[in-house]
N, C-alpha and C positions, 0 to 999 in steps of 0.2 A: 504494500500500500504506500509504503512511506519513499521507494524506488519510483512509484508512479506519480506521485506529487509531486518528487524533485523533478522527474519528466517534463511533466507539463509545466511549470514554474522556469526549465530551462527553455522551453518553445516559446513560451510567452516573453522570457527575455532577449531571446535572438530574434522574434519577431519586431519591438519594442527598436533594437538593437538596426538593424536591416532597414526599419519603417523612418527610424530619425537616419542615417545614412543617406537614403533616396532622398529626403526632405532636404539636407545638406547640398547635394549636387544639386538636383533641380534648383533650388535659388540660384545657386553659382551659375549653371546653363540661361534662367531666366536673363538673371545679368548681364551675362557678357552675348547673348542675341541681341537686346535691346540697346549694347553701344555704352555698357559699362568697361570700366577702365581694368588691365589685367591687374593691375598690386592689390583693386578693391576688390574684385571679385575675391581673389585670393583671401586676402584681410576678413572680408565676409564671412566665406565658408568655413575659415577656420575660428573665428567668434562665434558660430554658429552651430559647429560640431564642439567646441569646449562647453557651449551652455547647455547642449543637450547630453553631456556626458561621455564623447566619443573621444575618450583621453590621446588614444594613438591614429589620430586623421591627418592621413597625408592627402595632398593633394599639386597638381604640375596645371597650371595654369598658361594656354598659350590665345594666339587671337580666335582661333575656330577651332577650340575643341578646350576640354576638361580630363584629363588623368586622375584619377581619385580611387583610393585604397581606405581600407581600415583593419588594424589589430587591437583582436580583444584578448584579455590574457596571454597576450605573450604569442600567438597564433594566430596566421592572415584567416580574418577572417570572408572578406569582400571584396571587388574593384569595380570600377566603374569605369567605364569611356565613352565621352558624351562629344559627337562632333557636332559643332555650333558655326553652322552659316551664315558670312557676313552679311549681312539683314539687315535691311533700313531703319536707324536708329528712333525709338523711342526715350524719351527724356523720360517723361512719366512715370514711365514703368521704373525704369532707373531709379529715380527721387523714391518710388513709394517702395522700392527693394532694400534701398539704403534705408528709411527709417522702420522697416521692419528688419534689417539685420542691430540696429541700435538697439529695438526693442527687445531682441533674442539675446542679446549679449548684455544686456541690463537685468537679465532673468523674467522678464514679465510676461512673455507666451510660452505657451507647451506647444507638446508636437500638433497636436488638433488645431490651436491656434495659427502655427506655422502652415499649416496643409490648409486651412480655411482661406489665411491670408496671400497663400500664393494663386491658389484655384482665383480669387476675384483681382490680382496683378494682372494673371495672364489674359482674363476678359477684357482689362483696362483698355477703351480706347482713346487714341489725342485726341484735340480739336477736330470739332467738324470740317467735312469736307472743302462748305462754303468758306470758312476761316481760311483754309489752309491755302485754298485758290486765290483769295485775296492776299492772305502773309507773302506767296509767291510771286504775288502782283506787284506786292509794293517793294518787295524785296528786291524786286528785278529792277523797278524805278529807280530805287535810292541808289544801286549800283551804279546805274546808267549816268547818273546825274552827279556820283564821285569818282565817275573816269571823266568829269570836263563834256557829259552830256547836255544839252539845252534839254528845256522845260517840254520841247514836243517830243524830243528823241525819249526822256523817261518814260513819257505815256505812251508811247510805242513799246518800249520796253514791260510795261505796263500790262498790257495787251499778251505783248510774246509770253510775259511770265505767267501766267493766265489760264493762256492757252497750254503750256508744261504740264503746268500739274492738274488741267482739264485731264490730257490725256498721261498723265502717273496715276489719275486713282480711278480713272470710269477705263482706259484703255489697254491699259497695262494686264489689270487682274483677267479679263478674259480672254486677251493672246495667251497668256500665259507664256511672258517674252521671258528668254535671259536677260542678265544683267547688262551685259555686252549690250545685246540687241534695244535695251530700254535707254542706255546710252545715244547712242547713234542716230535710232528712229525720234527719241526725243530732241537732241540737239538738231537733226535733220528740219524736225514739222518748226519749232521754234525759228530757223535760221529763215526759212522759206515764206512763214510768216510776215517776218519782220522787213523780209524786201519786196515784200506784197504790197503794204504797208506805207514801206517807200516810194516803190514805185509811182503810188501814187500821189505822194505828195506830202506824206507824212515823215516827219524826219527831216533832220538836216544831218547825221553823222550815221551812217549805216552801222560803224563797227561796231562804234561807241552802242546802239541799238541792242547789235548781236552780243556782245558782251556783256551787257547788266543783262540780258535776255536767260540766257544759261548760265548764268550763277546760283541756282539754285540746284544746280546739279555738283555744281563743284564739292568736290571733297573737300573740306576743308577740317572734319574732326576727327577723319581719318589720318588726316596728313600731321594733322595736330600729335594724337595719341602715338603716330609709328615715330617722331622725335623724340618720345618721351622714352618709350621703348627702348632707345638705343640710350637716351642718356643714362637707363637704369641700369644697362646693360645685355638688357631682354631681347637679342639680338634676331633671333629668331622671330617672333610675335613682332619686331619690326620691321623686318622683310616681307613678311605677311602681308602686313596692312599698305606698307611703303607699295609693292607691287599691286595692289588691290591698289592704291592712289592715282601710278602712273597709267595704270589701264585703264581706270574713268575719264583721268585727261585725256590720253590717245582716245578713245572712244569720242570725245565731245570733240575733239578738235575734227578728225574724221567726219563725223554727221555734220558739219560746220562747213569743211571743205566740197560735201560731197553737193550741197546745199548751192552752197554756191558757185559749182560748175555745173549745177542743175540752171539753177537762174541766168546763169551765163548763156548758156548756150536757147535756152526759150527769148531773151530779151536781146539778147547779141554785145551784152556787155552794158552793166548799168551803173558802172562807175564814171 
């Protein structure tokens, strides 16, 4: 009797055991999809595995993926490998991961608490559509107007940026494009725009136009974080991202160019 109580008291704690484990990675994967930084996630997961008790949690932290182990008594018990694709960043989700891992390392959630609060993270969504159409509207103006744009070239820029993330959130989800390809075809529709635009009479600086146009595509916190990476010395997880950077700009600059041997050759040169 007293052989089979230890039994089941030892399943329930390798269950217990196994259950805070997966809750540990999962945040760590939640994060670093959404465009969390590698030292936090790291920082995270392991404030997260010490508050729930998982004394021996190692864990290898790179830019698209997670290595994670655990020893209990002295004997592997688990591992984990979680590959995490570079993914259009959520801030959001980020802010409410970070003050649920403060919370976890302060002691104030259990594991139910933790697995409640990640299930409504991962529903988390940003601003609506209409906002984000407009933020890349004006986003694309203010550019336009602090490379030495005039006031009509921003609102053209206005327009192009608009028209981007028109088709990133209505156009994108049903090709179901690669990354490459959301590059290109968007720098492309954006550039063709903008000399449409011109052409007719809107605009006095074409480039100036195209360029606050597709800035909303630029990397810029990817290019951010793979600096950071090598200042830490995390040379790998810099390369990562550094080449994930150069291949968005060659991609933009590409749909840009192609853009504009398109227009070239319909109008017979509109410079």
């Amino acid at each position: 009797m007293c052989e089979k109580i230890n039994g089941i008291i030892k399943e329930n704690e390798d269950g217990y055991t196994l259950e805070c484990f997966n809750l540990v990675t999962r945040m760590g994967e939640m994060m670093l999809l959404n465009g969390g930084e590698i030292f936090r996630t790291d920082q995270a997961m392991r404030y997260a595995a010490e508050a729930l008790g998982l004394k021996e949690f190692n864990a290898y932290v790179i830019a698209n993926g997670i290595f994670a182990s655990i020893v209990v008594n002295g004997k592997f018990y688990s591992s984990r490998i979680c590959a995490v694709p570079l993914a259009p960043i959520m801030l959001c989700r980020v802010e409410a991961l970070n003050n649920l891992s403060r919370r976890i390392a302060g002691g104030k959630c259990s594991s139910i608490d933790i697995k409640r609060e990640l299930e409504r993270i991962e529903k988390m969504n940003s601003s609506g559509n209409l906002l984000k159409i407009l933020a890349s509207g004006c986003g694309s103006a203010s550019f336009c107007y602090l490379f030495k744009g005039s006031i009509t070239d921003s609102l053209v820029a206005l327009v192009g940026g608009m028209v981007l993330y028109i088709f990133l959130i209505f156009g994108v989800p049903k090709a179901n494009l690669p990354k490459i390809m959301v590059n290109i075809i968007g720098s492309l529709l954006v550039s063709l725009t903008c000399c449409g635009l011109y052409s007719i009479g809107f605009g006095n600086n074409l480039d100036r136009i195209i360029i606050g146009s597709i800035f909303p595509l630029v990397p810029g916190i990817p290019l951010t974080n793979s600096i950071r990476n090598f200042l830490e010395n995390d040379y790998l997880s810099g390369i990562i991202r550094l080449m994930d950077t150069l291949l968005t700009a060659g991609c933009i600059a590409m749909g840009v160019g192609i853009a504009m041997k398109i227009w070239s050759m319909i109008r017979g040169g509109i410079f």
